[in-house]
DORODO-95401 format. One line per field, with one value per residue (C-alpha): residue number from 1; z, y, x. Coordinates in Angstrom, 3 decimals, m for minus. Layout:
REM DORODO-95401
pos: c(NUM, ...);
zz: c(Z, ...);
yy: c(Y, ...);
xx: c(X, ...);
END
This chain:
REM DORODO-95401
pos: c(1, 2, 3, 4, 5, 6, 7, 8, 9, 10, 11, 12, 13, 14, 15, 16, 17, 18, 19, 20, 21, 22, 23, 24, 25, 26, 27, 28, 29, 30, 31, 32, 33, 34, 35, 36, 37, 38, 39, 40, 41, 42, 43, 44, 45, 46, 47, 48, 49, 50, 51, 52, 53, 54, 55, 56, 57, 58, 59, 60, 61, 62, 63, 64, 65, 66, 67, 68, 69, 70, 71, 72, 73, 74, 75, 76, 77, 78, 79, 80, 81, 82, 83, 84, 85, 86, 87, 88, 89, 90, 91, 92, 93, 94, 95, 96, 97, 98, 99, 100, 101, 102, 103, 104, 105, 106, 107, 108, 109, 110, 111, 112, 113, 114, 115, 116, 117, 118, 119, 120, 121, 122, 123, 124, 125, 126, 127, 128, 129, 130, 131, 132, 133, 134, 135, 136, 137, 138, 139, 140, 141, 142, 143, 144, 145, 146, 147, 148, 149, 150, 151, 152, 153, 154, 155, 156, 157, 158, 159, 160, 161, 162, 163, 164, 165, 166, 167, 168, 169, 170, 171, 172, 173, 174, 175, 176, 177, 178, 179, 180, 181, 182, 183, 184, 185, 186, 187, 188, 189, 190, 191, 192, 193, 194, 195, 196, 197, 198, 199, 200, 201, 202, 203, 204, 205, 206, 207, 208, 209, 210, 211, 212, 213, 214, 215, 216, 217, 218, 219, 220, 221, 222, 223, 224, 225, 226, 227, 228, 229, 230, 231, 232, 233, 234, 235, 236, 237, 238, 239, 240, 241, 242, 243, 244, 245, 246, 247, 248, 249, 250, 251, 252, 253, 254, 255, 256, 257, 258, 259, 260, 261, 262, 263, 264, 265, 266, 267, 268, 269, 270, 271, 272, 273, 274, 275, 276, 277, 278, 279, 280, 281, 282, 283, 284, 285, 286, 287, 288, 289, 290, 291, 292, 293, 294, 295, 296, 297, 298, 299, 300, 301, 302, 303, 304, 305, 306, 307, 308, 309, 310, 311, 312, 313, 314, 315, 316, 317, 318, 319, 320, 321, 322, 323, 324, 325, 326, 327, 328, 329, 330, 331, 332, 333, 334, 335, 336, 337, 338, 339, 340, 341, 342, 343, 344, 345, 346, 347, 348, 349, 350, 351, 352, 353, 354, 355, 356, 357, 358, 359, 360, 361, 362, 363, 364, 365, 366, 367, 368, 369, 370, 371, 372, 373, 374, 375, 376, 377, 378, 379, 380, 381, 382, 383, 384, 385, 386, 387, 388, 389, 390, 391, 392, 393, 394, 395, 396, 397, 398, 399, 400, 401, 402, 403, 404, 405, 406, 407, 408, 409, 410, 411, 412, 413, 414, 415, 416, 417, 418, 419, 420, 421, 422, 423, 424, 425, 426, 427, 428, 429, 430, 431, 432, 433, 434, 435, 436, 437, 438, 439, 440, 441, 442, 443, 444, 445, 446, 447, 448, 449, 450, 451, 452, 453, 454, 455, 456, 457, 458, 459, 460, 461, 462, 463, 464, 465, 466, 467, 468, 469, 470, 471, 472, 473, 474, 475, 476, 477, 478, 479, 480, 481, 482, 483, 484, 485, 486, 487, 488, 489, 490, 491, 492, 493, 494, 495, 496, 497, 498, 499, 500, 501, 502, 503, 504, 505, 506, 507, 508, 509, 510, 511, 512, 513, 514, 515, 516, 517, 518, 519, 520, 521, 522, 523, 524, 525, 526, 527, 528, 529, 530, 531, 532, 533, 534, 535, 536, 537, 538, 539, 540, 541, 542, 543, 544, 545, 546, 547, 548, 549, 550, 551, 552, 553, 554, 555, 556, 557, 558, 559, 560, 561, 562, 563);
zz: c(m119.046, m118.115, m117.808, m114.340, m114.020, m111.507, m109.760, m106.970, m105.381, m106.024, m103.369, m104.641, m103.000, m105.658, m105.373, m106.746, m106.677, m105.105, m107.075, m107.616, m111.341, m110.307, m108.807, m112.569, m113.695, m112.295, m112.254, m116.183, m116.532, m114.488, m116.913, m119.458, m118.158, m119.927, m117.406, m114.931, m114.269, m111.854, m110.504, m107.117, m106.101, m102.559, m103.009, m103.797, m100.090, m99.924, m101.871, m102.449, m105.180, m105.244, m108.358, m109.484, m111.784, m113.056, m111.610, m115.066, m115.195, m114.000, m111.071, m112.769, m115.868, m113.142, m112.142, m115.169, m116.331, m113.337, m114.318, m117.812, m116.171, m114.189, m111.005, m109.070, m107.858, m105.569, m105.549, m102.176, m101.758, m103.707, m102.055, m102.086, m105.294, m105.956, m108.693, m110.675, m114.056, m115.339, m115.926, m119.816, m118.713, m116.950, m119.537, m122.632, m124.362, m123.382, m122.497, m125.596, m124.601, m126.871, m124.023, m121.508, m118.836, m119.739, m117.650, m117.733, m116.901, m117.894, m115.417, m112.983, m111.905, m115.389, m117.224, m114.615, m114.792, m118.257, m118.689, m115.864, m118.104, m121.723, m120.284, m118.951, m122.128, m121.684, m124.078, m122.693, m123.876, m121.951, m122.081, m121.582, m121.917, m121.324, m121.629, m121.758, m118.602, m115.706, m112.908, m112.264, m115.557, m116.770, m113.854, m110.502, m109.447, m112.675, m113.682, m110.044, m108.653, m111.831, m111.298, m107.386, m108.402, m110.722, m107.668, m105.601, m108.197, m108.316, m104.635, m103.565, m106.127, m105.438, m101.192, m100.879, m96.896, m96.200, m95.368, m96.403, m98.637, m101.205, m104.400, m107.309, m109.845, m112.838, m112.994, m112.945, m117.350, m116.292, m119.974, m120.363, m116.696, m118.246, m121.600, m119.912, m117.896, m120.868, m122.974, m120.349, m119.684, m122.898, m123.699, m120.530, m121.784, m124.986, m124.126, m120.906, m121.310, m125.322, m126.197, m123.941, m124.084, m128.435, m127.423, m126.093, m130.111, m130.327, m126.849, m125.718, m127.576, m126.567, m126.871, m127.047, m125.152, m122.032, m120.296, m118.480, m117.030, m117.471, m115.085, m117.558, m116.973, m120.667, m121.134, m123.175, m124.881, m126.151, m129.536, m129.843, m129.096, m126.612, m124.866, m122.688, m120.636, m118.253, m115.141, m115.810, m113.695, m112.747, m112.653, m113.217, m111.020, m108.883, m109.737, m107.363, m104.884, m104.712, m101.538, m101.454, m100.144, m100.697, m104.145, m105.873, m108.738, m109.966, m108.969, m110.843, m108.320, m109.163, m108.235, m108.781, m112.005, m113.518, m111.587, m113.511, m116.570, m115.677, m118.905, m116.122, m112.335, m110.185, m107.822, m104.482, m103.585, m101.348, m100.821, m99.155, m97.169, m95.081, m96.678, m99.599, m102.564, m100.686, m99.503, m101.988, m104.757, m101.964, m101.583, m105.577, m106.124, m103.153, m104.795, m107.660, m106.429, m105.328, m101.960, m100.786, m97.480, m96.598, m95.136, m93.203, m91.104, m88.813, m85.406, m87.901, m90.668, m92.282, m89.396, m89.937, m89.065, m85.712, m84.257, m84.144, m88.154, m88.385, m86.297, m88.036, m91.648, m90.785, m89.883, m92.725, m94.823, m92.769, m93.503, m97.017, m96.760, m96.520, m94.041, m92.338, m90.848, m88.891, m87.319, m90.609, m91.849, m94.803, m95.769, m98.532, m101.043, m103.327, m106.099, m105.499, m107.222, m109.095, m105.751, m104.469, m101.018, m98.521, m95.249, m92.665, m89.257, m86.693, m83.552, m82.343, m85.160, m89.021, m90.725, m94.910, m96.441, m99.702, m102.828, m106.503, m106.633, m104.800, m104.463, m103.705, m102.291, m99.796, m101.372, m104.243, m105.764, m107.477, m110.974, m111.227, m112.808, m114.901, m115.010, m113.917, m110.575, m108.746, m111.486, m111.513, m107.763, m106.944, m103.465, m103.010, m99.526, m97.885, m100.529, m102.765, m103.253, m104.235, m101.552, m102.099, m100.425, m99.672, m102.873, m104.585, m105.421, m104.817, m103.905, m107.430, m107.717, m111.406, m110.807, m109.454, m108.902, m108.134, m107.601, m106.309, m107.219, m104.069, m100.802, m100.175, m100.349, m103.321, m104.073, m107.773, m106.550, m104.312, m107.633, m109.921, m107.772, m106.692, m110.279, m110.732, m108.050, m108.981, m112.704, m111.588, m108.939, m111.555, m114.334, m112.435, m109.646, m106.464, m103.675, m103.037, m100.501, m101.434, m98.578, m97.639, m93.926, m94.289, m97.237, m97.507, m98.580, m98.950, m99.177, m101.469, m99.556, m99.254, m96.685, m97.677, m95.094, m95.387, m93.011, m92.388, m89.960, m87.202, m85.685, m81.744, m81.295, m83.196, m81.568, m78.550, m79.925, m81.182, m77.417, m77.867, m75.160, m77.294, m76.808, m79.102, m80.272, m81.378, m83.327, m84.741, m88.156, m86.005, m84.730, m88.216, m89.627, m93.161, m92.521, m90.717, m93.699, m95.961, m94.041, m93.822, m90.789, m91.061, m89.877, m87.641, m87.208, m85.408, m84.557, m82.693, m81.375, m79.584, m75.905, m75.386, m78.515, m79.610, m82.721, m84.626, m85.737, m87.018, m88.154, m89.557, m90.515, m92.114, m93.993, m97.423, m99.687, m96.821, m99.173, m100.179, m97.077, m95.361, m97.541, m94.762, m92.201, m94.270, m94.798, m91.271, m90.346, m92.823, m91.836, m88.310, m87.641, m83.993, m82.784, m81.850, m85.254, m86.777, m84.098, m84.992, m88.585, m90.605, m92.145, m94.895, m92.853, m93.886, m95.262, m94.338, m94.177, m91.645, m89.245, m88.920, m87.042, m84.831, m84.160, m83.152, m80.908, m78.993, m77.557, m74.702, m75.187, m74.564, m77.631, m76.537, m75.912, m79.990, m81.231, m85.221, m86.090, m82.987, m84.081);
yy: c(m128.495, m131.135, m134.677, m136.936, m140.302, m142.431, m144.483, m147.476, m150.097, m153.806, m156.141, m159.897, m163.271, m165.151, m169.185, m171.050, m168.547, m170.990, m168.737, m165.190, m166.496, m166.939, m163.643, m162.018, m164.089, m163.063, m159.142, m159.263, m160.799, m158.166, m155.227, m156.575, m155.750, m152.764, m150.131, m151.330, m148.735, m150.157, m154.142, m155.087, m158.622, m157.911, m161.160, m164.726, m165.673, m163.140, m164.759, m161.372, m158.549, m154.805, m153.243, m149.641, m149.360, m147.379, m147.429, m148.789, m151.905, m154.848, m157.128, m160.207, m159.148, m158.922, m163.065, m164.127, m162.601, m164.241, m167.439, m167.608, m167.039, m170.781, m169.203, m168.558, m165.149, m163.448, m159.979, m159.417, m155.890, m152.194, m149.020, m145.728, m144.275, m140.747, m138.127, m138.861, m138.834, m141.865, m142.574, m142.051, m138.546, m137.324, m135.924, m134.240, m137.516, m141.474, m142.009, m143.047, m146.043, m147.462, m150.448, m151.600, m151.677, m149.407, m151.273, m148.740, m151.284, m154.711, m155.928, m158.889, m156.901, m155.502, m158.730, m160.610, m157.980, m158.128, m161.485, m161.724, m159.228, m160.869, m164.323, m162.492, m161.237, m157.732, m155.567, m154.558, m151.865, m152.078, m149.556, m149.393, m147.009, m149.127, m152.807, m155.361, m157.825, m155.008, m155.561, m159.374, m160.971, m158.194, m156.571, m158.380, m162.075, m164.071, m162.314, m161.912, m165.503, m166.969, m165.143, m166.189, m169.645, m169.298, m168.161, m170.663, m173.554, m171.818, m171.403, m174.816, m176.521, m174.570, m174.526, m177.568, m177.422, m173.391, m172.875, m169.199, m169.118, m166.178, m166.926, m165.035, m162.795, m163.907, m167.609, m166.734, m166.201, m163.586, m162.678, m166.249, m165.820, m162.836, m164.167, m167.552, m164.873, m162.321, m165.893, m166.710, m163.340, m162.585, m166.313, m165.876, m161.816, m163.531, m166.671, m165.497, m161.638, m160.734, m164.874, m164.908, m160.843, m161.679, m164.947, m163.224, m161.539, m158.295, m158.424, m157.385, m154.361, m153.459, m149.808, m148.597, m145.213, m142.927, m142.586, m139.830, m139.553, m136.725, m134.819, m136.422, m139.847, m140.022, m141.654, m139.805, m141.494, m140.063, m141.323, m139.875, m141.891, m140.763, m143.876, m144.527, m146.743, m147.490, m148.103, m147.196, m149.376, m148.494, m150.876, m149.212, m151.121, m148.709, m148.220, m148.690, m145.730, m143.180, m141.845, m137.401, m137.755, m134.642, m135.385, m137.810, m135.884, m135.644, m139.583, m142.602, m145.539, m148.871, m150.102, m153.519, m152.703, m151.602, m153.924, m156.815, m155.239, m154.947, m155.734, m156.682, m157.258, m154.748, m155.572, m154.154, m153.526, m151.522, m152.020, m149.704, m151.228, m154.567, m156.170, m158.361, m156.525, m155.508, m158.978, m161.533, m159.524, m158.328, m162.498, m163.148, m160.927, m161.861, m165.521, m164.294, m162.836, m159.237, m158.056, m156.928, m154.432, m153.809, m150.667, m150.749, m148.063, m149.902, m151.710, m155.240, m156.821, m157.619, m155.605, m156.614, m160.348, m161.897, m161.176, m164.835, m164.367, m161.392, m162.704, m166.221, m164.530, m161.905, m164.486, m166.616, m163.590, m163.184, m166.302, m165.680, m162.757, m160.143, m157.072, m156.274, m152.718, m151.720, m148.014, m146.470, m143.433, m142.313, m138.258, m138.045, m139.714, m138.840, m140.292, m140.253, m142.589, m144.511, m145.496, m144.164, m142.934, m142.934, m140.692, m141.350, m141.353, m144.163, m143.078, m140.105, m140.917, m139.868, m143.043, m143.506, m147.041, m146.928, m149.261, m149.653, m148.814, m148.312, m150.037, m148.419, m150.998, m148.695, m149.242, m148.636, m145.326, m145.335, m144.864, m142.304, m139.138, m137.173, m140.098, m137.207, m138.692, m135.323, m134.427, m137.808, m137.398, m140.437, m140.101, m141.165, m141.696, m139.768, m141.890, m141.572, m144.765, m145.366, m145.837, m148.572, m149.887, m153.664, m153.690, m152.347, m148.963, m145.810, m142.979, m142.320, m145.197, m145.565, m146.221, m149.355, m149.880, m153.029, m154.036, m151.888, m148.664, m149.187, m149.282, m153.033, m155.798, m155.559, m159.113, m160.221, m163.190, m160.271, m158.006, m160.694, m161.514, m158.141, m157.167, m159.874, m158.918, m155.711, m155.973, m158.026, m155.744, m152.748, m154.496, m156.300, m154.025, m156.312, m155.092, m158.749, m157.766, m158.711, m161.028, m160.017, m161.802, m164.558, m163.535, m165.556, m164.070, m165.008, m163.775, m165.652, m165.792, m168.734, m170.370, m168.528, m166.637, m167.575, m166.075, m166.057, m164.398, m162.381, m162.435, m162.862, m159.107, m158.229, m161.086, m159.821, m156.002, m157.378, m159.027, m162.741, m165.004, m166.141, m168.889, m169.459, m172.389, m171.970, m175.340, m175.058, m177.170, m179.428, m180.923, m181.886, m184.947, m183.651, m181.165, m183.225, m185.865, m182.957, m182.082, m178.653, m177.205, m173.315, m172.349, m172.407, m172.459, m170.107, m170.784, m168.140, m169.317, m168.549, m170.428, m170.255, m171.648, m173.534, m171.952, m170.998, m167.678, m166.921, m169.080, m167.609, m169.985, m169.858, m173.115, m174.215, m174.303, m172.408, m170.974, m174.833, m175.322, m172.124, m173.311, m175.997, m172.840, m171.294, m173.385, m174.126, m170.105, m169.649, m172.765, m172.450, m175.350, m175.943, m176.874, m179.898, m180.818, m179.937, m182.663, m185.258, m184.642, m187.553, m185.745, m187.785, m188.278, m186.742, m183.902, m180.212, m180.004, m182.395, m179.355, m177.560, m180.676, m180.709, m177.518, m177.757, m180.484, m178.634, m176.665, m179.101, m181.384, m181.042, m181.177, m183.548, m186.177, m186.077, m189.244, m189.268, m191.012, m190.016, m189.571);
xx: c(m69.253, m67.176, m68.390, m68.721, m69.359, m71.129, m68.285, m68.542, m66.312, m67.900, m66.167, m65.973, m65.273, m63.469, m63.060, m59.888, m57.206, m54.112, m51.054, m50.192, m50.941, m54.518, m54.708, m53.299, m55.903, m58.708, m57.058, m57.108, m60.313, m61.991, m60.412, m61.860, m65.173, m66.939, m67.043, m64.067, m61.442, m59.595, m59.100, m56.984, m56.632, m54.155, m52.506, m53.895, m54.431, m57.049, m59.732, m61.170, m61.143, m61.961, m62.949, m63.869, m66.478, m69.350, m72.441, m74.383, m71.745, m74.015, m72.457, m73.297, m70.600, m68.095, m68.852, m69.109, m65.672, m64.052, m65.993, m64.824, m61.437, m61.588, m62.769, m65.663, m66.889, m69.724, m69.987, m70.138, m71.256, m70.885, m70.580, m69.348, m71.096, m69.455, m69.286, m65.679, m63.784, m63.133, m59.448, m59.796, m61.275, m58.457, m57.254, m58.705, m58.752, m58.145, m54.639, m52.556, m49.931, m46.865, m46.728, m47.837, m44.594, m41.699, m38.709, m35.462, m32.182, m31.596, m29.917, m31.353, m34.402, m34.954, m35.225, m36.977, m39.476, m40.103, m40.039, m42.966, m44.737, m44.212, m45.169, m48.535, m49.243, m48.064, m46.117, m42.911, m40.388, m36.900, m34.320, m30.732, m27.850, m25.000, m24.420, m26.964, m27.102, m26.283, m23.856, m24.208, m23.083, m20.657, m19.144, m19.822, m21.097, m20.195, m16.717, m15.596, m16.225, m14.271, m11.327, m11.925, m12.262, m9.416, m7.038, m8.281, m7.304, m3.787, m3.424, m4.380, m2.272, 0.840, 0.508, m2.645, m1.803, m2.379, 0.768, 0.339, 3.582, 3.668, 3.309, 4.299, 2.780, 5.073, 4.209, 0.203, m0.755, m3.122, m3.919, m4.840, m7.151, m8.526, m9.295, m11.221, m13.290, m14.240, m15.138, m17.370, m19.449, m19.504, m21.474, m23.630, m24.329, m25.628, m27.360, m28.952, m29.828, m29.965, m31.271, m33.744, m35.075, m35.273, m37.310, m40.352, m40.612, m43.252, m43.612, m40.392, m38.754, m35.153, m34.400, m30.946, m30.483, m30.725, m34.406, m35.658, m38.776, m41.251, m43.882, m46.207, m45.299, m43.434, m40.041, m37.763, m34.937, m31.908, m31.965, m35.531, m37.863, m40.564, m42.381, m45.761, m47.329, m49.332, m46.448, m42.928, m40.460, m36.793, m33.649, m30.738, m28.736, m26.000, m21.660, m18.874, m18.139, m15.485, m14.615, m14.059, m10.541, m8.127, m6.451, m8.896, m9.267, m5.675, m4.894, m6.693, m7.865, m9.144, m12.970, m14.240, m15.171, m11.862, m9.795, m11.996, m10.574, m7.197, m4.574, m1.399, m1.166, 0.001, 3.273, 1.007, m2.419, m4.129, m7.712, m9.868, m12.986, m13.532, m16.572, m17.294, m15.808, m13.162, m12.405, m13.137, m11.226, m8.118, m7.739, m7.752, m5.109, m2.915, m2.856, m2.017, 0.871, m0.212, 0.555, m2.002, m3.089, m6.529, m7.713, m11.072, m12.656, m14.724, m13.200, m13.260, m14.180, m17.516, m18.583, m22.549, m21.031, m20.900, m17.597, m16.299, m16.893, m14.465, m11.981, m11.597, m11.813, m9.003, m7.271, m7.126, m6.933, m3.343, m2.404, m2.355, m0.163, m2.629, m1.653, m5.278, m5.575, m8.850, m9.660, m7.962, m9.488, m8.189, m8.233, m5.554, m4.271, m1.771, 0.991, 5.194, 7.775, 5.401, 3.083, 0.418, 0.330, m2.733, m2.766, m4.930, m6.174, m5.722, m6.905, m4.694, m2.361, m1.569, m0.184, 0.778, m0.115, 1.857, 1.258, 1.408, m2.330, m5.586, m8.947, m11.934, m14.510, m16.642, m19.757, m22.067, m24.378, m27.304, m27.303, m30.192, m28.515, m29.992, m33.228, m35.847, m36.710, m37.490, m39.980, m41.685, m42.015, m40.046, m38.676, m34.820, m33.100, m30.228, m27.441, m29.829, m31.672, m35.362, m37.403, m40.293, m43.041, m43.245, m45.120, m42.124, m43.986, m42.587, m43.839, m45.222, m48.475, m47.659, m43.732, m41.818, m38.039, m36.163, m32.542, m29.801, m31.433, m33.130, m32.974, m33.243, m29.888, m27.386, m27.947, m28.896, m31.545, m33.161, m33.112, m34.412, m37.386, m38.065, m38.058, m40.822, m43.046, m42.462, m43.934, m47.192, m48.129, m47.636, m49.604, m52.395, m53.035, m51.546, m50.037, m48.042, m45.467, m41.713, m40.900, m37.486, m37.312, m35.552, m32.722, m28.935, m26.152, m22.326, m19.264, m17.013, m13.683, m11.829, m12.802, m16.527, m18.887, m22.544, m25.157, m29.139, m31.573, m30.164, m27.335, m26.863, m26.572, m29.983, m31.812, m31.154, m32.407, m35.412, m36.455, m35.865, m34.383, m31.203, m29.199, m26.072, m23.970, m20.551, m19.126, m15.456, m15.043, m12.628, m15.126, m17.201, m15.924, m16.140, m13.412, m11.099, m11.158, m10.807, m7.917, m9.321, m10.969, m10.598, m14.114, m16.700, m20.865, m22.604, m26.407, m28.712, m31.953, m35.099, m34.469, m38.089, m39.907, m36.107, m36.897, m33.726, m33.558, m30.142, m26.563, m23.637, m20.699, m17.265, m16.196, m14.909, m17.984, m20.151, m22.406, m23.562, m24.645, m26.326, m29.564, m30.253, m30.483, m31.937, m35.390, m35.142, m35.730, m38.337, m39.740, m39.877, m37.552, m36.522, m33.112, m34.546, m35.992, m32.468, m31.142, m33.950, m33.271, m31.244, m27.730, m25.881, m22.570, m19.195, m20.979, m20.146, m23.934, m23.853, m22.420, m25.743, m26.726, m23.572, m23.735, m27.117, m26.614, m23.798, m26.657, m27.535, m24.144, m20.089, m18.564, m16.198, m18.809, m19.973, m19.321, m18.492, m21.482, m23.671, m27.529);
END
């Protein structure tokens, strides 16, 4: 007959917790208790615990644990005494584990993760097919923005008033460009991914291979190892879309991936899509000589953006040469005299774009094939995507995901710190929610487009009383020094609490400076505190005060030095 224990919940106050540390603290000290199964601490800020336990586990084990931990504990009250198996009975013997946290990806969310872990004092196993250091260091933010930078340096040098003059491909050493960038991923790859992961010793083990996970909660590796642990956490990052147009298959396009990569420059460009990708790597090839014509579906660009945003960065975009088509739905594509050739619809019309070759930037897929989500019982999204609670759990309690295998922002600071929540809520039993309110972002054009909080639109969707401030860069002594005032700040506020709730801007360097709005959202910062607020003068920074001061005053009547 099969055995039953006595189980109850003991509630505790707990004294001193003032960091999610704390809360790990106390978490770990209570599973060391003879007789705990299970320990939640929701969050520091609680001042509480919950614990399962047998009924023969004395409460005064429970304080002292928590005492010899640095903090002080009551137990408050325990309840709910019903006939269970303890978790080592669930099975036909105790669970055996190989680590504590099996992390599959090692990109940003990966290695945050396990780093939390190994710093806790957990055992961590991460695994990885491909590369080490996932999309950010090898493929996306750190080779892309030095080739930007790269094309910037060459663009402003050969044309340093804008005139938008073409340039030309043959005087640009792209092998050399190329060569500086590899140098420079391949360093940060080492020092910052495979460095740090070896620094952390026996508690960190990197496994080379392809994971799948089991009904049974096992991860099964390729090369043939077959892993456990007590929470399993995914971060295998997502890969550049292709769009199903008629012809794909028998004609080889470019994504940001392989254009990175790319040996010589093409002669003409055409890049499919109208956000980031599409627009920060469109620009770095039309200064380096490329012509380049983007295609974008929508009605404008970085359609998400306030329209003022779009407008300005098409624009500038067009002064630079680049041929900007909106309403273009492409259906075919095929290859003719050495070009490739894209049909498509524009309103009642069929239209062909023709070019040397195509870029695909339309968005990004999951990399979860063939990583046994359905059997694991890991719910995905319509695309795809892993759906998490704010705790980062999915739908399986003993699996997490982070990064852009979910369904939150493709951004590497929201990956790395989800990755980190992610692990301490797995390993201590938390449910700290991933604060994801207040997140910056920017797109690294030249001039750049930085944004926070809502935008006037949304505001108004969400029931606020908005009022808006528009400030062109002409007017921000910075850029006129500079000599340099493509770009404008956009601020969206609350007109009945003056709290600011949104700003998008477009300026040289814009993602230095969207910080300041930033803290101010978060913060609860009024317009008015931005005005009483003390900017160092000939700053670009200094136009999130302007700007908010052109709430309540002309902008003609801003003196340079006005306080």
């Amino acid at each position: 007959m099969e055995k039953k224990l006595q189980i109850e919940i003991a509630e505790l106050d707990i004294r001193g917790m003032t960091c999610e540390d704390c809360a790990h603290h106390v978490t770990k000290a209570l599973l060391k208790v003879e007789g705990v199964y299970e320990a939640v601490v929701p969050g520091w800020k609680s001042q509480r615990a919950e614990v399962r336990l047998s009924t023969d586990t004395p409460s005064a084990a429970l304080a002292e644990a928590v005492k010899a931990a640095g903090y002080g504990a009551q137990v408050k009250i325990r309840h709910g005494v019903s006939d269970a198996k303890s978790p080592q009975e669930e099975g036909s013997a105790p669970e055996k584990k190989d680590y504590d946290l099996i992390v599959i990806g090692t990109g940003g969310a990966g290695v945050a993760a396990a780093i939390r872990a190994a710093e806790s004092g957990y055992r961590v196993a991460i695994v990885e097919l491909g590369t080490v250091g996932g999309t950010c260091v090898n493929i996306g933010c750190v080779p892309s923005k030095t080739l930007i930078r790269a094309a910037e340096a060459y663009h402003h040098a050969a044309h340093p008033h804008f005139e938008g003059v073409q340039t030309h491909a043959d005087s640009v050493d792209w092998e050399t460009v190329v060569r500086q960038k590899d140098q420079l991923v391949e360093g940060l790859r080492q020092e910052k991914y495979l460095d740090v992961l070896a620094s952390y010793g026996e508690n960190i083990t990197l496994i080379r291979g392809k994971a799948h996970i089991l009904a049974d909660g096992t991860v099964s590796v390729d090369n043939g190892n077959a892993l456990r642990a007590g929470k399993i956490l995914i971060a295998t990052g997502a890969s550049p879309r292709i769009l199903e147009l008629r012809g794909i298959e028998d004609v080889p396009v470019l994504t940001s991936t392989s254009l990175l990569a790319l040996k010589k420059l093409p002669k003409s460009l055409i890049v499919i899509g109208g956000r980031a990708i599409a627009l920060e790597l469109g620009q770095t090839l039309q200064r380096f000589g490329v012509q380049v014509t983007i295609l974008q579906r929508g009605s404008r660009l970085l359609p998400d953006h306030e329209p003022e945003v779009s407008e300005a960065i098409e624009r500038y975009l067009g002064v630079d040469g680049i041929e900007v088509h909106t309403g273009v739905h492409p259906a075919e594509i095929r290859q003719e005299g050495g070009e490739t050739i894209i049909t498509a619809t524009v309103g009642k019309d069929k239209r062909e774009y023709r070019a040397e070759q195509v870029l695909m930037a339309v968005g990004r897929v999951p990399n979860t094939e063939n990583l046994g989500l359905e059997e694991a019982g890991v719910d995905v999204d319509q695309d795809g995507f892993i759906i998490v609670d704010e705790s980062m759990r999915t739908t399986n309690p003993k699996i997490y995901a982070a990064g852009d295998v979910t369904t939150l922002p493709k951004l590497v600071y929201v990956a790395a710190a989800g990755g980190s929540i992610a692990a301490t809520n797995a390993l201590n039993g938390t449910r700290t929610p991933f604060d994801l309110s207040v997140v910056p972002d920017v797109v690294f054009t030249d001039p750049q487009v930085a944004t926070v909080g809502l935008t006037e639109r949304a505001a108004r969707e969400a029931g606020y009383n908005v009022k808006t401030s528009v400030l062109p860069l002409d007017y921000v002594p910075r850029a006129l020094a500079a000599r340099d005032t493509r770009g404008l700040i956009k601020l969206v506020a609350d007109a009945t609490t003056d709290k600011l709730l949104g700003c998008q801007l477009v300026a040289p360097e814009g993602g230095e400076i969207i910080q300041t709005a930033t803290l101010a959202i978060k913060f609860g910062i009024s317009i008015g505190d931005l005005v009483g607020t003390l900017f160092p003068y000939l700053t670009l920074g200094e136009g999130i005060k302007l700007a908010a001061q052109t709430f309540d005053k002309d902008l003609t009547k801003l003196s340079c030095c006005a306080g």
